[in-house]
Structures are given as structure tokens and as C-alpha cells.
C-alpha positions in Angstrom: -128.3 -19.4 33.8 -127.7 -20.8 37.4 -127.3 -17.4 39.0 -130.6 -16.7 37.4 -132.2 -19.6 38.5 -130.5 -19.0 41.9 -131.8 -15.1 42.3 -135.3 -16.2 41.0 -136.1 -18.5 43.8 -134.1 -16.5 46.3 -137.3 -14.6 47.3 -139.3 -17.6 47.7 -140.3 -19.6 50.2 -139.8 -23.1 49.9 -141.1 -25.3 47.2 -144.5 -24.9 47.2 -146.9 -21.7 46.4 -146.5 -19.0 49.1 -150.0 -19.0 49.6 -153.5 -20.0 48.3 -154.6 -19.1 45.3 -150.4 -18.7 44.1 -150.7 -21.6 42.0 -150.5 -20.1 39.1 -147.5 -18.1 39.8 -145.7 -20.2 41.3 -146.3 -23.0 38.4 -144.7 -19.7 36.2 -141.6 -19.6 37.9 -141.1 -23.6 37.6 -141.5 -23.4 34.4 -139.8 -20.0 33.3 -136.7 -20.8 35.7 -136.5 -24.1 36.7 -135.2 -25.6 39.7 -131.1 -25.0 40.2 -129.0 -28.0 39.6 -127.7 -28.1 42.9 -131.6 -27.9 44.8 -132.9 -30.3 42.0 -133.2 -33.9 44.4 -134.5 -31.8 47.4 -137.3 -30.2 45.3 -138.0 -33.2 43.7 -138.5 -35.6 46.9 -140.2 -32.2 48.3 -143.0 -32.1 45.3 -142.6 -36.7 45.5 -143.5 -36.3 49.0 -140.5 -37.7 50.6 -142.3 -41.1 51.8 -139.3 -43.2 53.9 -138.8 -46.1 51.8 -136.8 -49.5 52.4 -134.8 -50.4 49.4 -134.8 -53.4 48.9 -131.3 -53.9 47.7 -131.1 -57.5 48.0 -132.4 -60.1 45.5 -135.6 -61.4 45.5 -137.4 -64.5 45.0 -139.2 -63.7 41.9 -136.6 -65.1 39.8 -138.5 -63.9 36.2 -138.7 -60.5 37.6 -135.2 -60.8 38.7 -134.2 -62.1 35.2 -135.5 -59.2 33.7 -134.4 -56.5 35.5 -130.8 -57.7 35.9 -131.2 -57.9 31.9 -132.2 -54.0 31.8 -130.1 -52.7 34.2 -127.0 -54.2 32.2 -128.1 -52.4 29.5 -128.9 -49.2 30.5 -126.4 -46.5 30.7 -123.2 -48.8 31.0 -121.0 -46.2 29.1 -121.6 -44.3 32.2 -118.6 -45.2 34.7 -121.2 -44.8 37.9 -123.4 -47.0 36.4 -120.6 -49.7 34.9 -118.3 -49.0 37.9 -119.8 -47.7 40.8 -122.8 -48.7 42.6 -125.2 -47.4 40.0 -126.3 -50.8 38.7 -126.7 -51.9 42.3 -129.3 -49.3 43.4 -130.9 -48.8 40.1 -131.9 -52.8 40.5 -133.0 -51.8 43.9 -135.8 -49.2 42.7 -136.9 -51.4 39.8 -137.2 -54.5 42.6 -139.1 -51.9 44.8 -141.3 -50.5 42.7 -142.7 -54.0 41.2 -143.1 -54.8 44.8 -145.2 -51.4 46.0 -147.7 -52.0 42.7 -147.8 -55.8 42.2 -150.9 -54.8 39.8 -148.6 -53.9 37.3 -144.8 -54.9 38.5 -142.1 -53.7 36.4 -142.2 -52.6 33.1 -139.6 -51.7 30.6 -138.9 -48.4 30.5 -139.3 -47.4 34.0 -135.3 -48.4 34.4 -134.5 -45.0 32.0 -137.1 -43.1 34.7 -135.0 -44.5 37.8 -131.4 -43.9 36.0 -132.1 -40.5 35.5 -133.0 -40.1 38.9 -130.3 -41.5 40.2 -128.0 -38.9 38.3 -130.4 -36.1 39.5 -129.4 -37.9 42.8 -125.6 -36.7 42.3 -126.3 -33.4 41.0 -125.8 -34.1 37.4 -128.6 -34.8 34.6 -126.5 -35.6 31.6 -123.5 -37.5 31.7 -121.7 -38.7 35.2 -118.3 -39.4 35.1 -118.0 -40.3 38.8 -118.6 -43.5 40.3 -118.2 -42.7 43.5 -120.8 -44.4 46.1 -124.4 -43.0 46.5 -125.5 -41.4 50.0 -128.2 -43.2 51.4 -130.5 -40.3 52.0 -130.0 -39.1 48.3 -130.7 -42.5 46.7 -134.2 -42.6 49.2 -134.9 -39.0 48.0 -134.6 -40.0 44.0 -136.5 -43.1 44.8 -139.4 -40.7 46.0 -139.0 -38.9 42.5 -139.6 -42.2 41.0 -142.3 -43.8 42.2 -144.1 -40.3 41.4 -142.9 -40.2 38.2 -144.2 -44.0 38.0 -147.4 -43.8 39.4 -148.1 -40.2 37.5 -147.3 -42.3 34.5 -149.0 -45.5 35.4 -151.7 -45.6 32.7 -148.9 -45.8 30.6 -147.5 -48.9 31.9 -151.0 -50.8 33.1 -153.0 -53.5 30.2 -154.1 -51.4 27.6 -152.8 -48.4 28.0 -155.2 -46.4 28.6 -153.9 -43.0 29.2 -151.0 -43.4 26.4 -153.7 -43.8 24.3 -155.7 -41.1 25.8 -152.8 -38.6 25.0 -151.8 -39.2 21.6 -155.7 -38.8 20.8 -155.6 -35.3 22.5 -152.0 -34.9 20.8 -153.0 -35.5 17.5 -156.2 -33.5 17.4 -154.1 -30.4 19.0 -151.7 -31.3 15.9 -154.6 -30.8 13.4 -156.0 -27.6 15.2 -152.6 -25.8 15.5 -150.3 -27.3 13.1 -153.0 -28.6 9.9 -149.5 -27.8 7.9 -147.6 -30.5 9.3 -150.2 -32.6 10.5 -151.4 -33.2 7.3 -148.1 -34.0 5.5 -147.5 -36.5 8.4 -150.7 -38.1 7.2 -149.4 -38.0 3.6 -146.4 -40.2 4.6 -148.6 -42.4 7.0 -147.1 -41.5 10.1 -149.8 -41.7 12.2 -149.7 -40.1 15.7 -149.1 -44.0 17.5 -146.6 -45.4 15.4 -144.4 -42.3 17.0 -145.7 -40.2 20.1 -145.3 -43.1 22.7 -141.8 -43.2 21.4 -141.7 -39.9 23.7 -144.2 -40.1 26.1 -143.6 -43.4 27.7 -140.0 -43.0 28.6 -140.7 -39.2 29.5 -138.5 -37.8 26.2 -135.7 -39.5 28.1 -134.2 -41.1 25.0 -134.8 -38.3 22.9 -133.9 -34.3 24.8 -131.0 -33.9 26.3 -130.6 -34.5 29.4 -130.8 -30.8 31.2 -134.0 -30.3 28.9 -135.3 -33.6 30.4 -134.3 -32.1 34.1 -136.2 -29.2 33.2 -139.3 -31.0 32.2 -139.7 -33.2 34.9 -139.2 -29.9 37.1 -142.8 -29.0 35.4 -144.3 -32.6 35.7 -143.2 -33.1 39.5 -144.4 -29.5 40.8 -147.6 -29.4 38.6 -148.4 -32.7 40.3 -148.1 -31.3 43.7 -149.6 -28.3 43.4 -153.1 -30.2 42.2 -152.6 -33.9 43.8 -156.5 -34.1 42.5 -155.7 -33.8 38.7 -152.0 -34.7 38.9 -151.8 -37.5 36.1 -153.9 -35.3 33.8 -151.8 -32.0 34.9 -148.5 -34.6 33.7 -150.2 -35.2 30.5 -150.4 -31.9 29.8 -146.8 -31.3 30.5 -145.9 -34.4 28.2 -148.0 -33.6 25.2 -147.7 -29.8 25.3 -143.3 -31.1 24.6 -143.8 -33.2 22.3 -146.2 -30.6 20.4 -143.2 -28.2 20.8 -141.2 -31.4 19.6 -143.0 -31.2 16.2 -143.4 -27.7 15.8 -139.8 -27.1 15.9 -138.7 -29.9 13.3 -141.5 -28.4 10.7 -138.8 -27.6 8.0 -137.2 -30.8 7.8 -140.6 -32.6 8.6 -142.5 -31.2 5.4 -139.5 -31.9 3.3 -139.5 -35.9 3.9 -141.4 -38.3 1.3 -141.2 -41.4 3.4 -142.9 -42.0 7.4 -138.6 -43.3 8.0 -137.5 -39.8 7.3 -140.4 -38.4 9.3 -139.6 -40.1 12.2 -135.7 -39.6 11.9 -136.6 -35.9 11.1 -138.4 -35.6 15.0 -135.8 -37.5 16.9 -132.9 -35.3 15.4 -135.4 -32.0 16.4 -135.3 -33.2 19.7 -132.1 -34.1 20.6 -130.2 -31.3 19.6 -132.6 -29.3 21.4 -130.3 -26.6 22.8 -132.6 -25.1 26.1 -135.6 -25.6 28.0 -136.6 -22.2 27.0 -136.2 -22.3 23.5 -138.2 -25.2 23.2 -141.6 -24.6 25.1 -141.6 -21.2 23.1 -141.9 -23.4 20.1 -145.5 -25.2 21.3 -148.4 -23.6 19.5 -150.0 -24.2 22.7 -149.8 -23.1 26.2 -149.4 -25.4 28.8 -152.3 -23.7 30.6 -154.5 -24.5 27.8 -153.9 -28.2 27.5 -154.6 -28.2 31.4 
């Protein structure tokens, strides 16, 4: 899979389109291939923009947002020796504290410590499981705090009052779900599983609690290059990405799905579809609809 990954960008130039009017293509080959494990973080702050950015590593004075984000951060991944032993904790507190501090509007919000996490093991080369805790280069932790805050700010109508573009998306996610799955759309309304009691589940921590973690990678190859490609529609080109999933999400758990009486066995029936998810690959061929539609 690497090698192919590897031989597929070999002729390219770069991580943006070779020339105008290559969009298209180029978006192809992010999505068809993927960015190799090893070139992931330099992409990423590539497509992020690579801003320089202090960290602000040290505590601050804003002792409720400290509160909470020491609270999350001890809770979030601590199985994972970098994390519990290394200086994981440490730096993953440092892009919560930034972030809150670059967008005072809307601060820090739960959930954005799962988006910063994953970075950080993108950071080191590895998107599911890190059993290193050796220390963190500098330049690597500045380069997945790029991929961060554009995950964060792609996102942000997720995390502002109201939610305005969560709501937005299970709206368009739920009338796809009628126009291309009626089967399973309707037996979802038979239990009472209505699209809000279970998409934001997905969407607002980016599937990161649900795929595993190289599908995740994979994903956010399609939501960071998509939103650099078209900086003018880039948190409408990252909803796309996020509902055309979870539409391939719910397409591929239709057997057990239409077997459940109860909206408990409905929702237990997606999350199991989703994480043993075995590829990328396997599951964008299960959407009923392409991702250049839903753009």
C-alpha cells in the first residue's frame, strides 16, 4: 500500500495541483492514494499553511480554562505511553491553551483535544497507536499545530453558539439519506433515530472516536487538501468530506441496521460499522454518493 502511495505521488510536484485548472485531478489522487505515512505532517502543515506559531506551553491565567483543559487532557489517550509518559500531555495542553487564545470568540471546546491528539501522533509518523514516548521535535509539534487550527477553524461552526453548520450538515445528511438510501432511512425512522440524536456523534470529533485511526488519517488527507485547493469554499468543501463518510458510514452497516427493533441497537449497529472499517478504500466505495456531488 505504501509503495503505492509512494509511486503515485512520485511524479508529482509538490502538494498542490501542478497547474490551473488540475484541481480536480489532483483532488483524485488525494483521495484514491492518500498521502504516505512518512510525508503525512509535511503535507498537512503544507495544505494548513504552515503559519509560525508560539506555543504557549506554559500555564495561563485563565484558571477555568486551565481547569478544563488539564481535566481533558488527563483523559484523553492516557493508555497511550507518549501521552501518559512522554511529553504528549504537555504539548497537547499547549495547543488547546493556544487555540482558545487565537479565537477568544469561541475558546476551547470539548472535543477539539481528540483533533489535537491525533495530530500530534500524525506529528510522529503514526495515526493509530504510539508506543513511544520519546520527546516531540519542536518543528514537528509547530507543523501539527498548523493542522489543527485548520482542522479547528474548518470545523468552527461546529464549535460556535448554536451550531450552525452541524446543524446545517445533518439536514443535508439526512435528506441525501432519504434520496439514496429510502431503505434504511426509513427504518431509522421506524426506531426513532433521528439523524441529530446520532450524526454529530461523527462529525464533531471528525469520526475520530469511531474509524480507525489510518481511515481517520486518510480522511483528513481529503478534508485538509480540499480546503486548500478552494480556500473560498473550504468549510463547505470539509462538509462535504464529513457527510459524504458518514453516508458511506450508514450504507455499509445496512444489514445489521434494518435488522434492529430499538434506536439503542441502531446506534450500536453504526458505531460497530465504523470501527472495524478495514480501509480507506473500501469505505468511500460504499457512499451512494460521490464526493463531487455533495460539493
Amino acid at each position: 500500500v505504501y509503495k503505492r502511495q509512494a509511486d503515485a505521488w512520485a511524479d508529482h510536484d509538490g502538494w498542490f495541483p501542478s497547474s490551473k485548472g488540475d484541481e480536480a485531478t489532483f483532488l483524485a489522487l488525494v483521495e484514491s492514494r492518500g498521502c504516505p505515512p512518512a510525508k503525512r505532517l509535511e503535507a498537512w502543515g503544507a495544505w494548513a499553511g504552515n503559519e509560525p506559531t508560539e506555543l504557549l506551553l506554559e500555564v495561563g491565567g485563565d484558571a477555568a480554562l486551565e481547569t478544563q483543559i488539564s481535566k481533558d487532557v488527563k483523559r484523553t489517550l492516557r493508555g497511550t505511553p507518549y501521552f501518559r509518559d512522554g511529553d504528549g500531555a504537555a504539548y497537547l495542553a499547549a495547543f488547546l491553551r493556544t487555540r482558545a487564545a487565537e479565537d477568544t470568540s469561541v475558546g476551547y471546546v470539548q472535543g477539539m483535544n481528540y483533533v489535537a491528539a491525533f495530530c500530534l501522533l500524525v506529528a510522529r509518523g503514526d495515526a493509530d497507536a504510539d508506543a513511544n514516548p520519546a520527546p516531540t521535535a519542536r518543528d514537528a509539534a509547530v507543523r501539527a499545530y498548523a493542522a489543527f487550527r485548520a482542522l479547528t477553524a474548518l470545523c468552527r461552526g461546529y464549535y460556535v453558539d448554536g451550531f450552525p453548520a452541524l446543524h446545517r450538515d445533518v439536514r443535508v445528511f439526512s435528506d441525501l439519506l432519504s434520496e439514496h438510501l429510502p431503505e434504511i432511512a426509513a427504518h431509522l425512522d421506524k426506531v426513532r433515530a433521528e439523524a441529530m440524536t446520532y450524526a454529530p456523534r461523527f462529525l464533531m470529533a471528525l469520526f475520530l472516536l469511531m474509524l480507525p485511526g489510518h481511515v481517520v488519517a486518510r480522511l483528513l488527507d481529503c478534508v485538509l487538501a480540499a480546503s486548500a485547493v478552494d480556500p473560498a469554499g473550504a468549510s463547505d468543501s470539509t462538509s462535504a468530506v464529513l457527510v459524504h463518510t458518514l453516508l458511506a458510514v450508514v450504507a455499509t452497516a445496512k444489514a445489521e441496521l434494518v435488522a434492529t427493533d430499538d434506536f439503542c441497537a441502531a446506534q450500536g449497529a453504526l458505531v460497530r460499522a465504523a470501527r472495524n472499517t478495514p480501509s480507506f478504500e473500501k469505505l468511500r466505495r460504499r457512499a451512494p454518493v460521490s464526493y463531487t456531488h455533495l460539493r
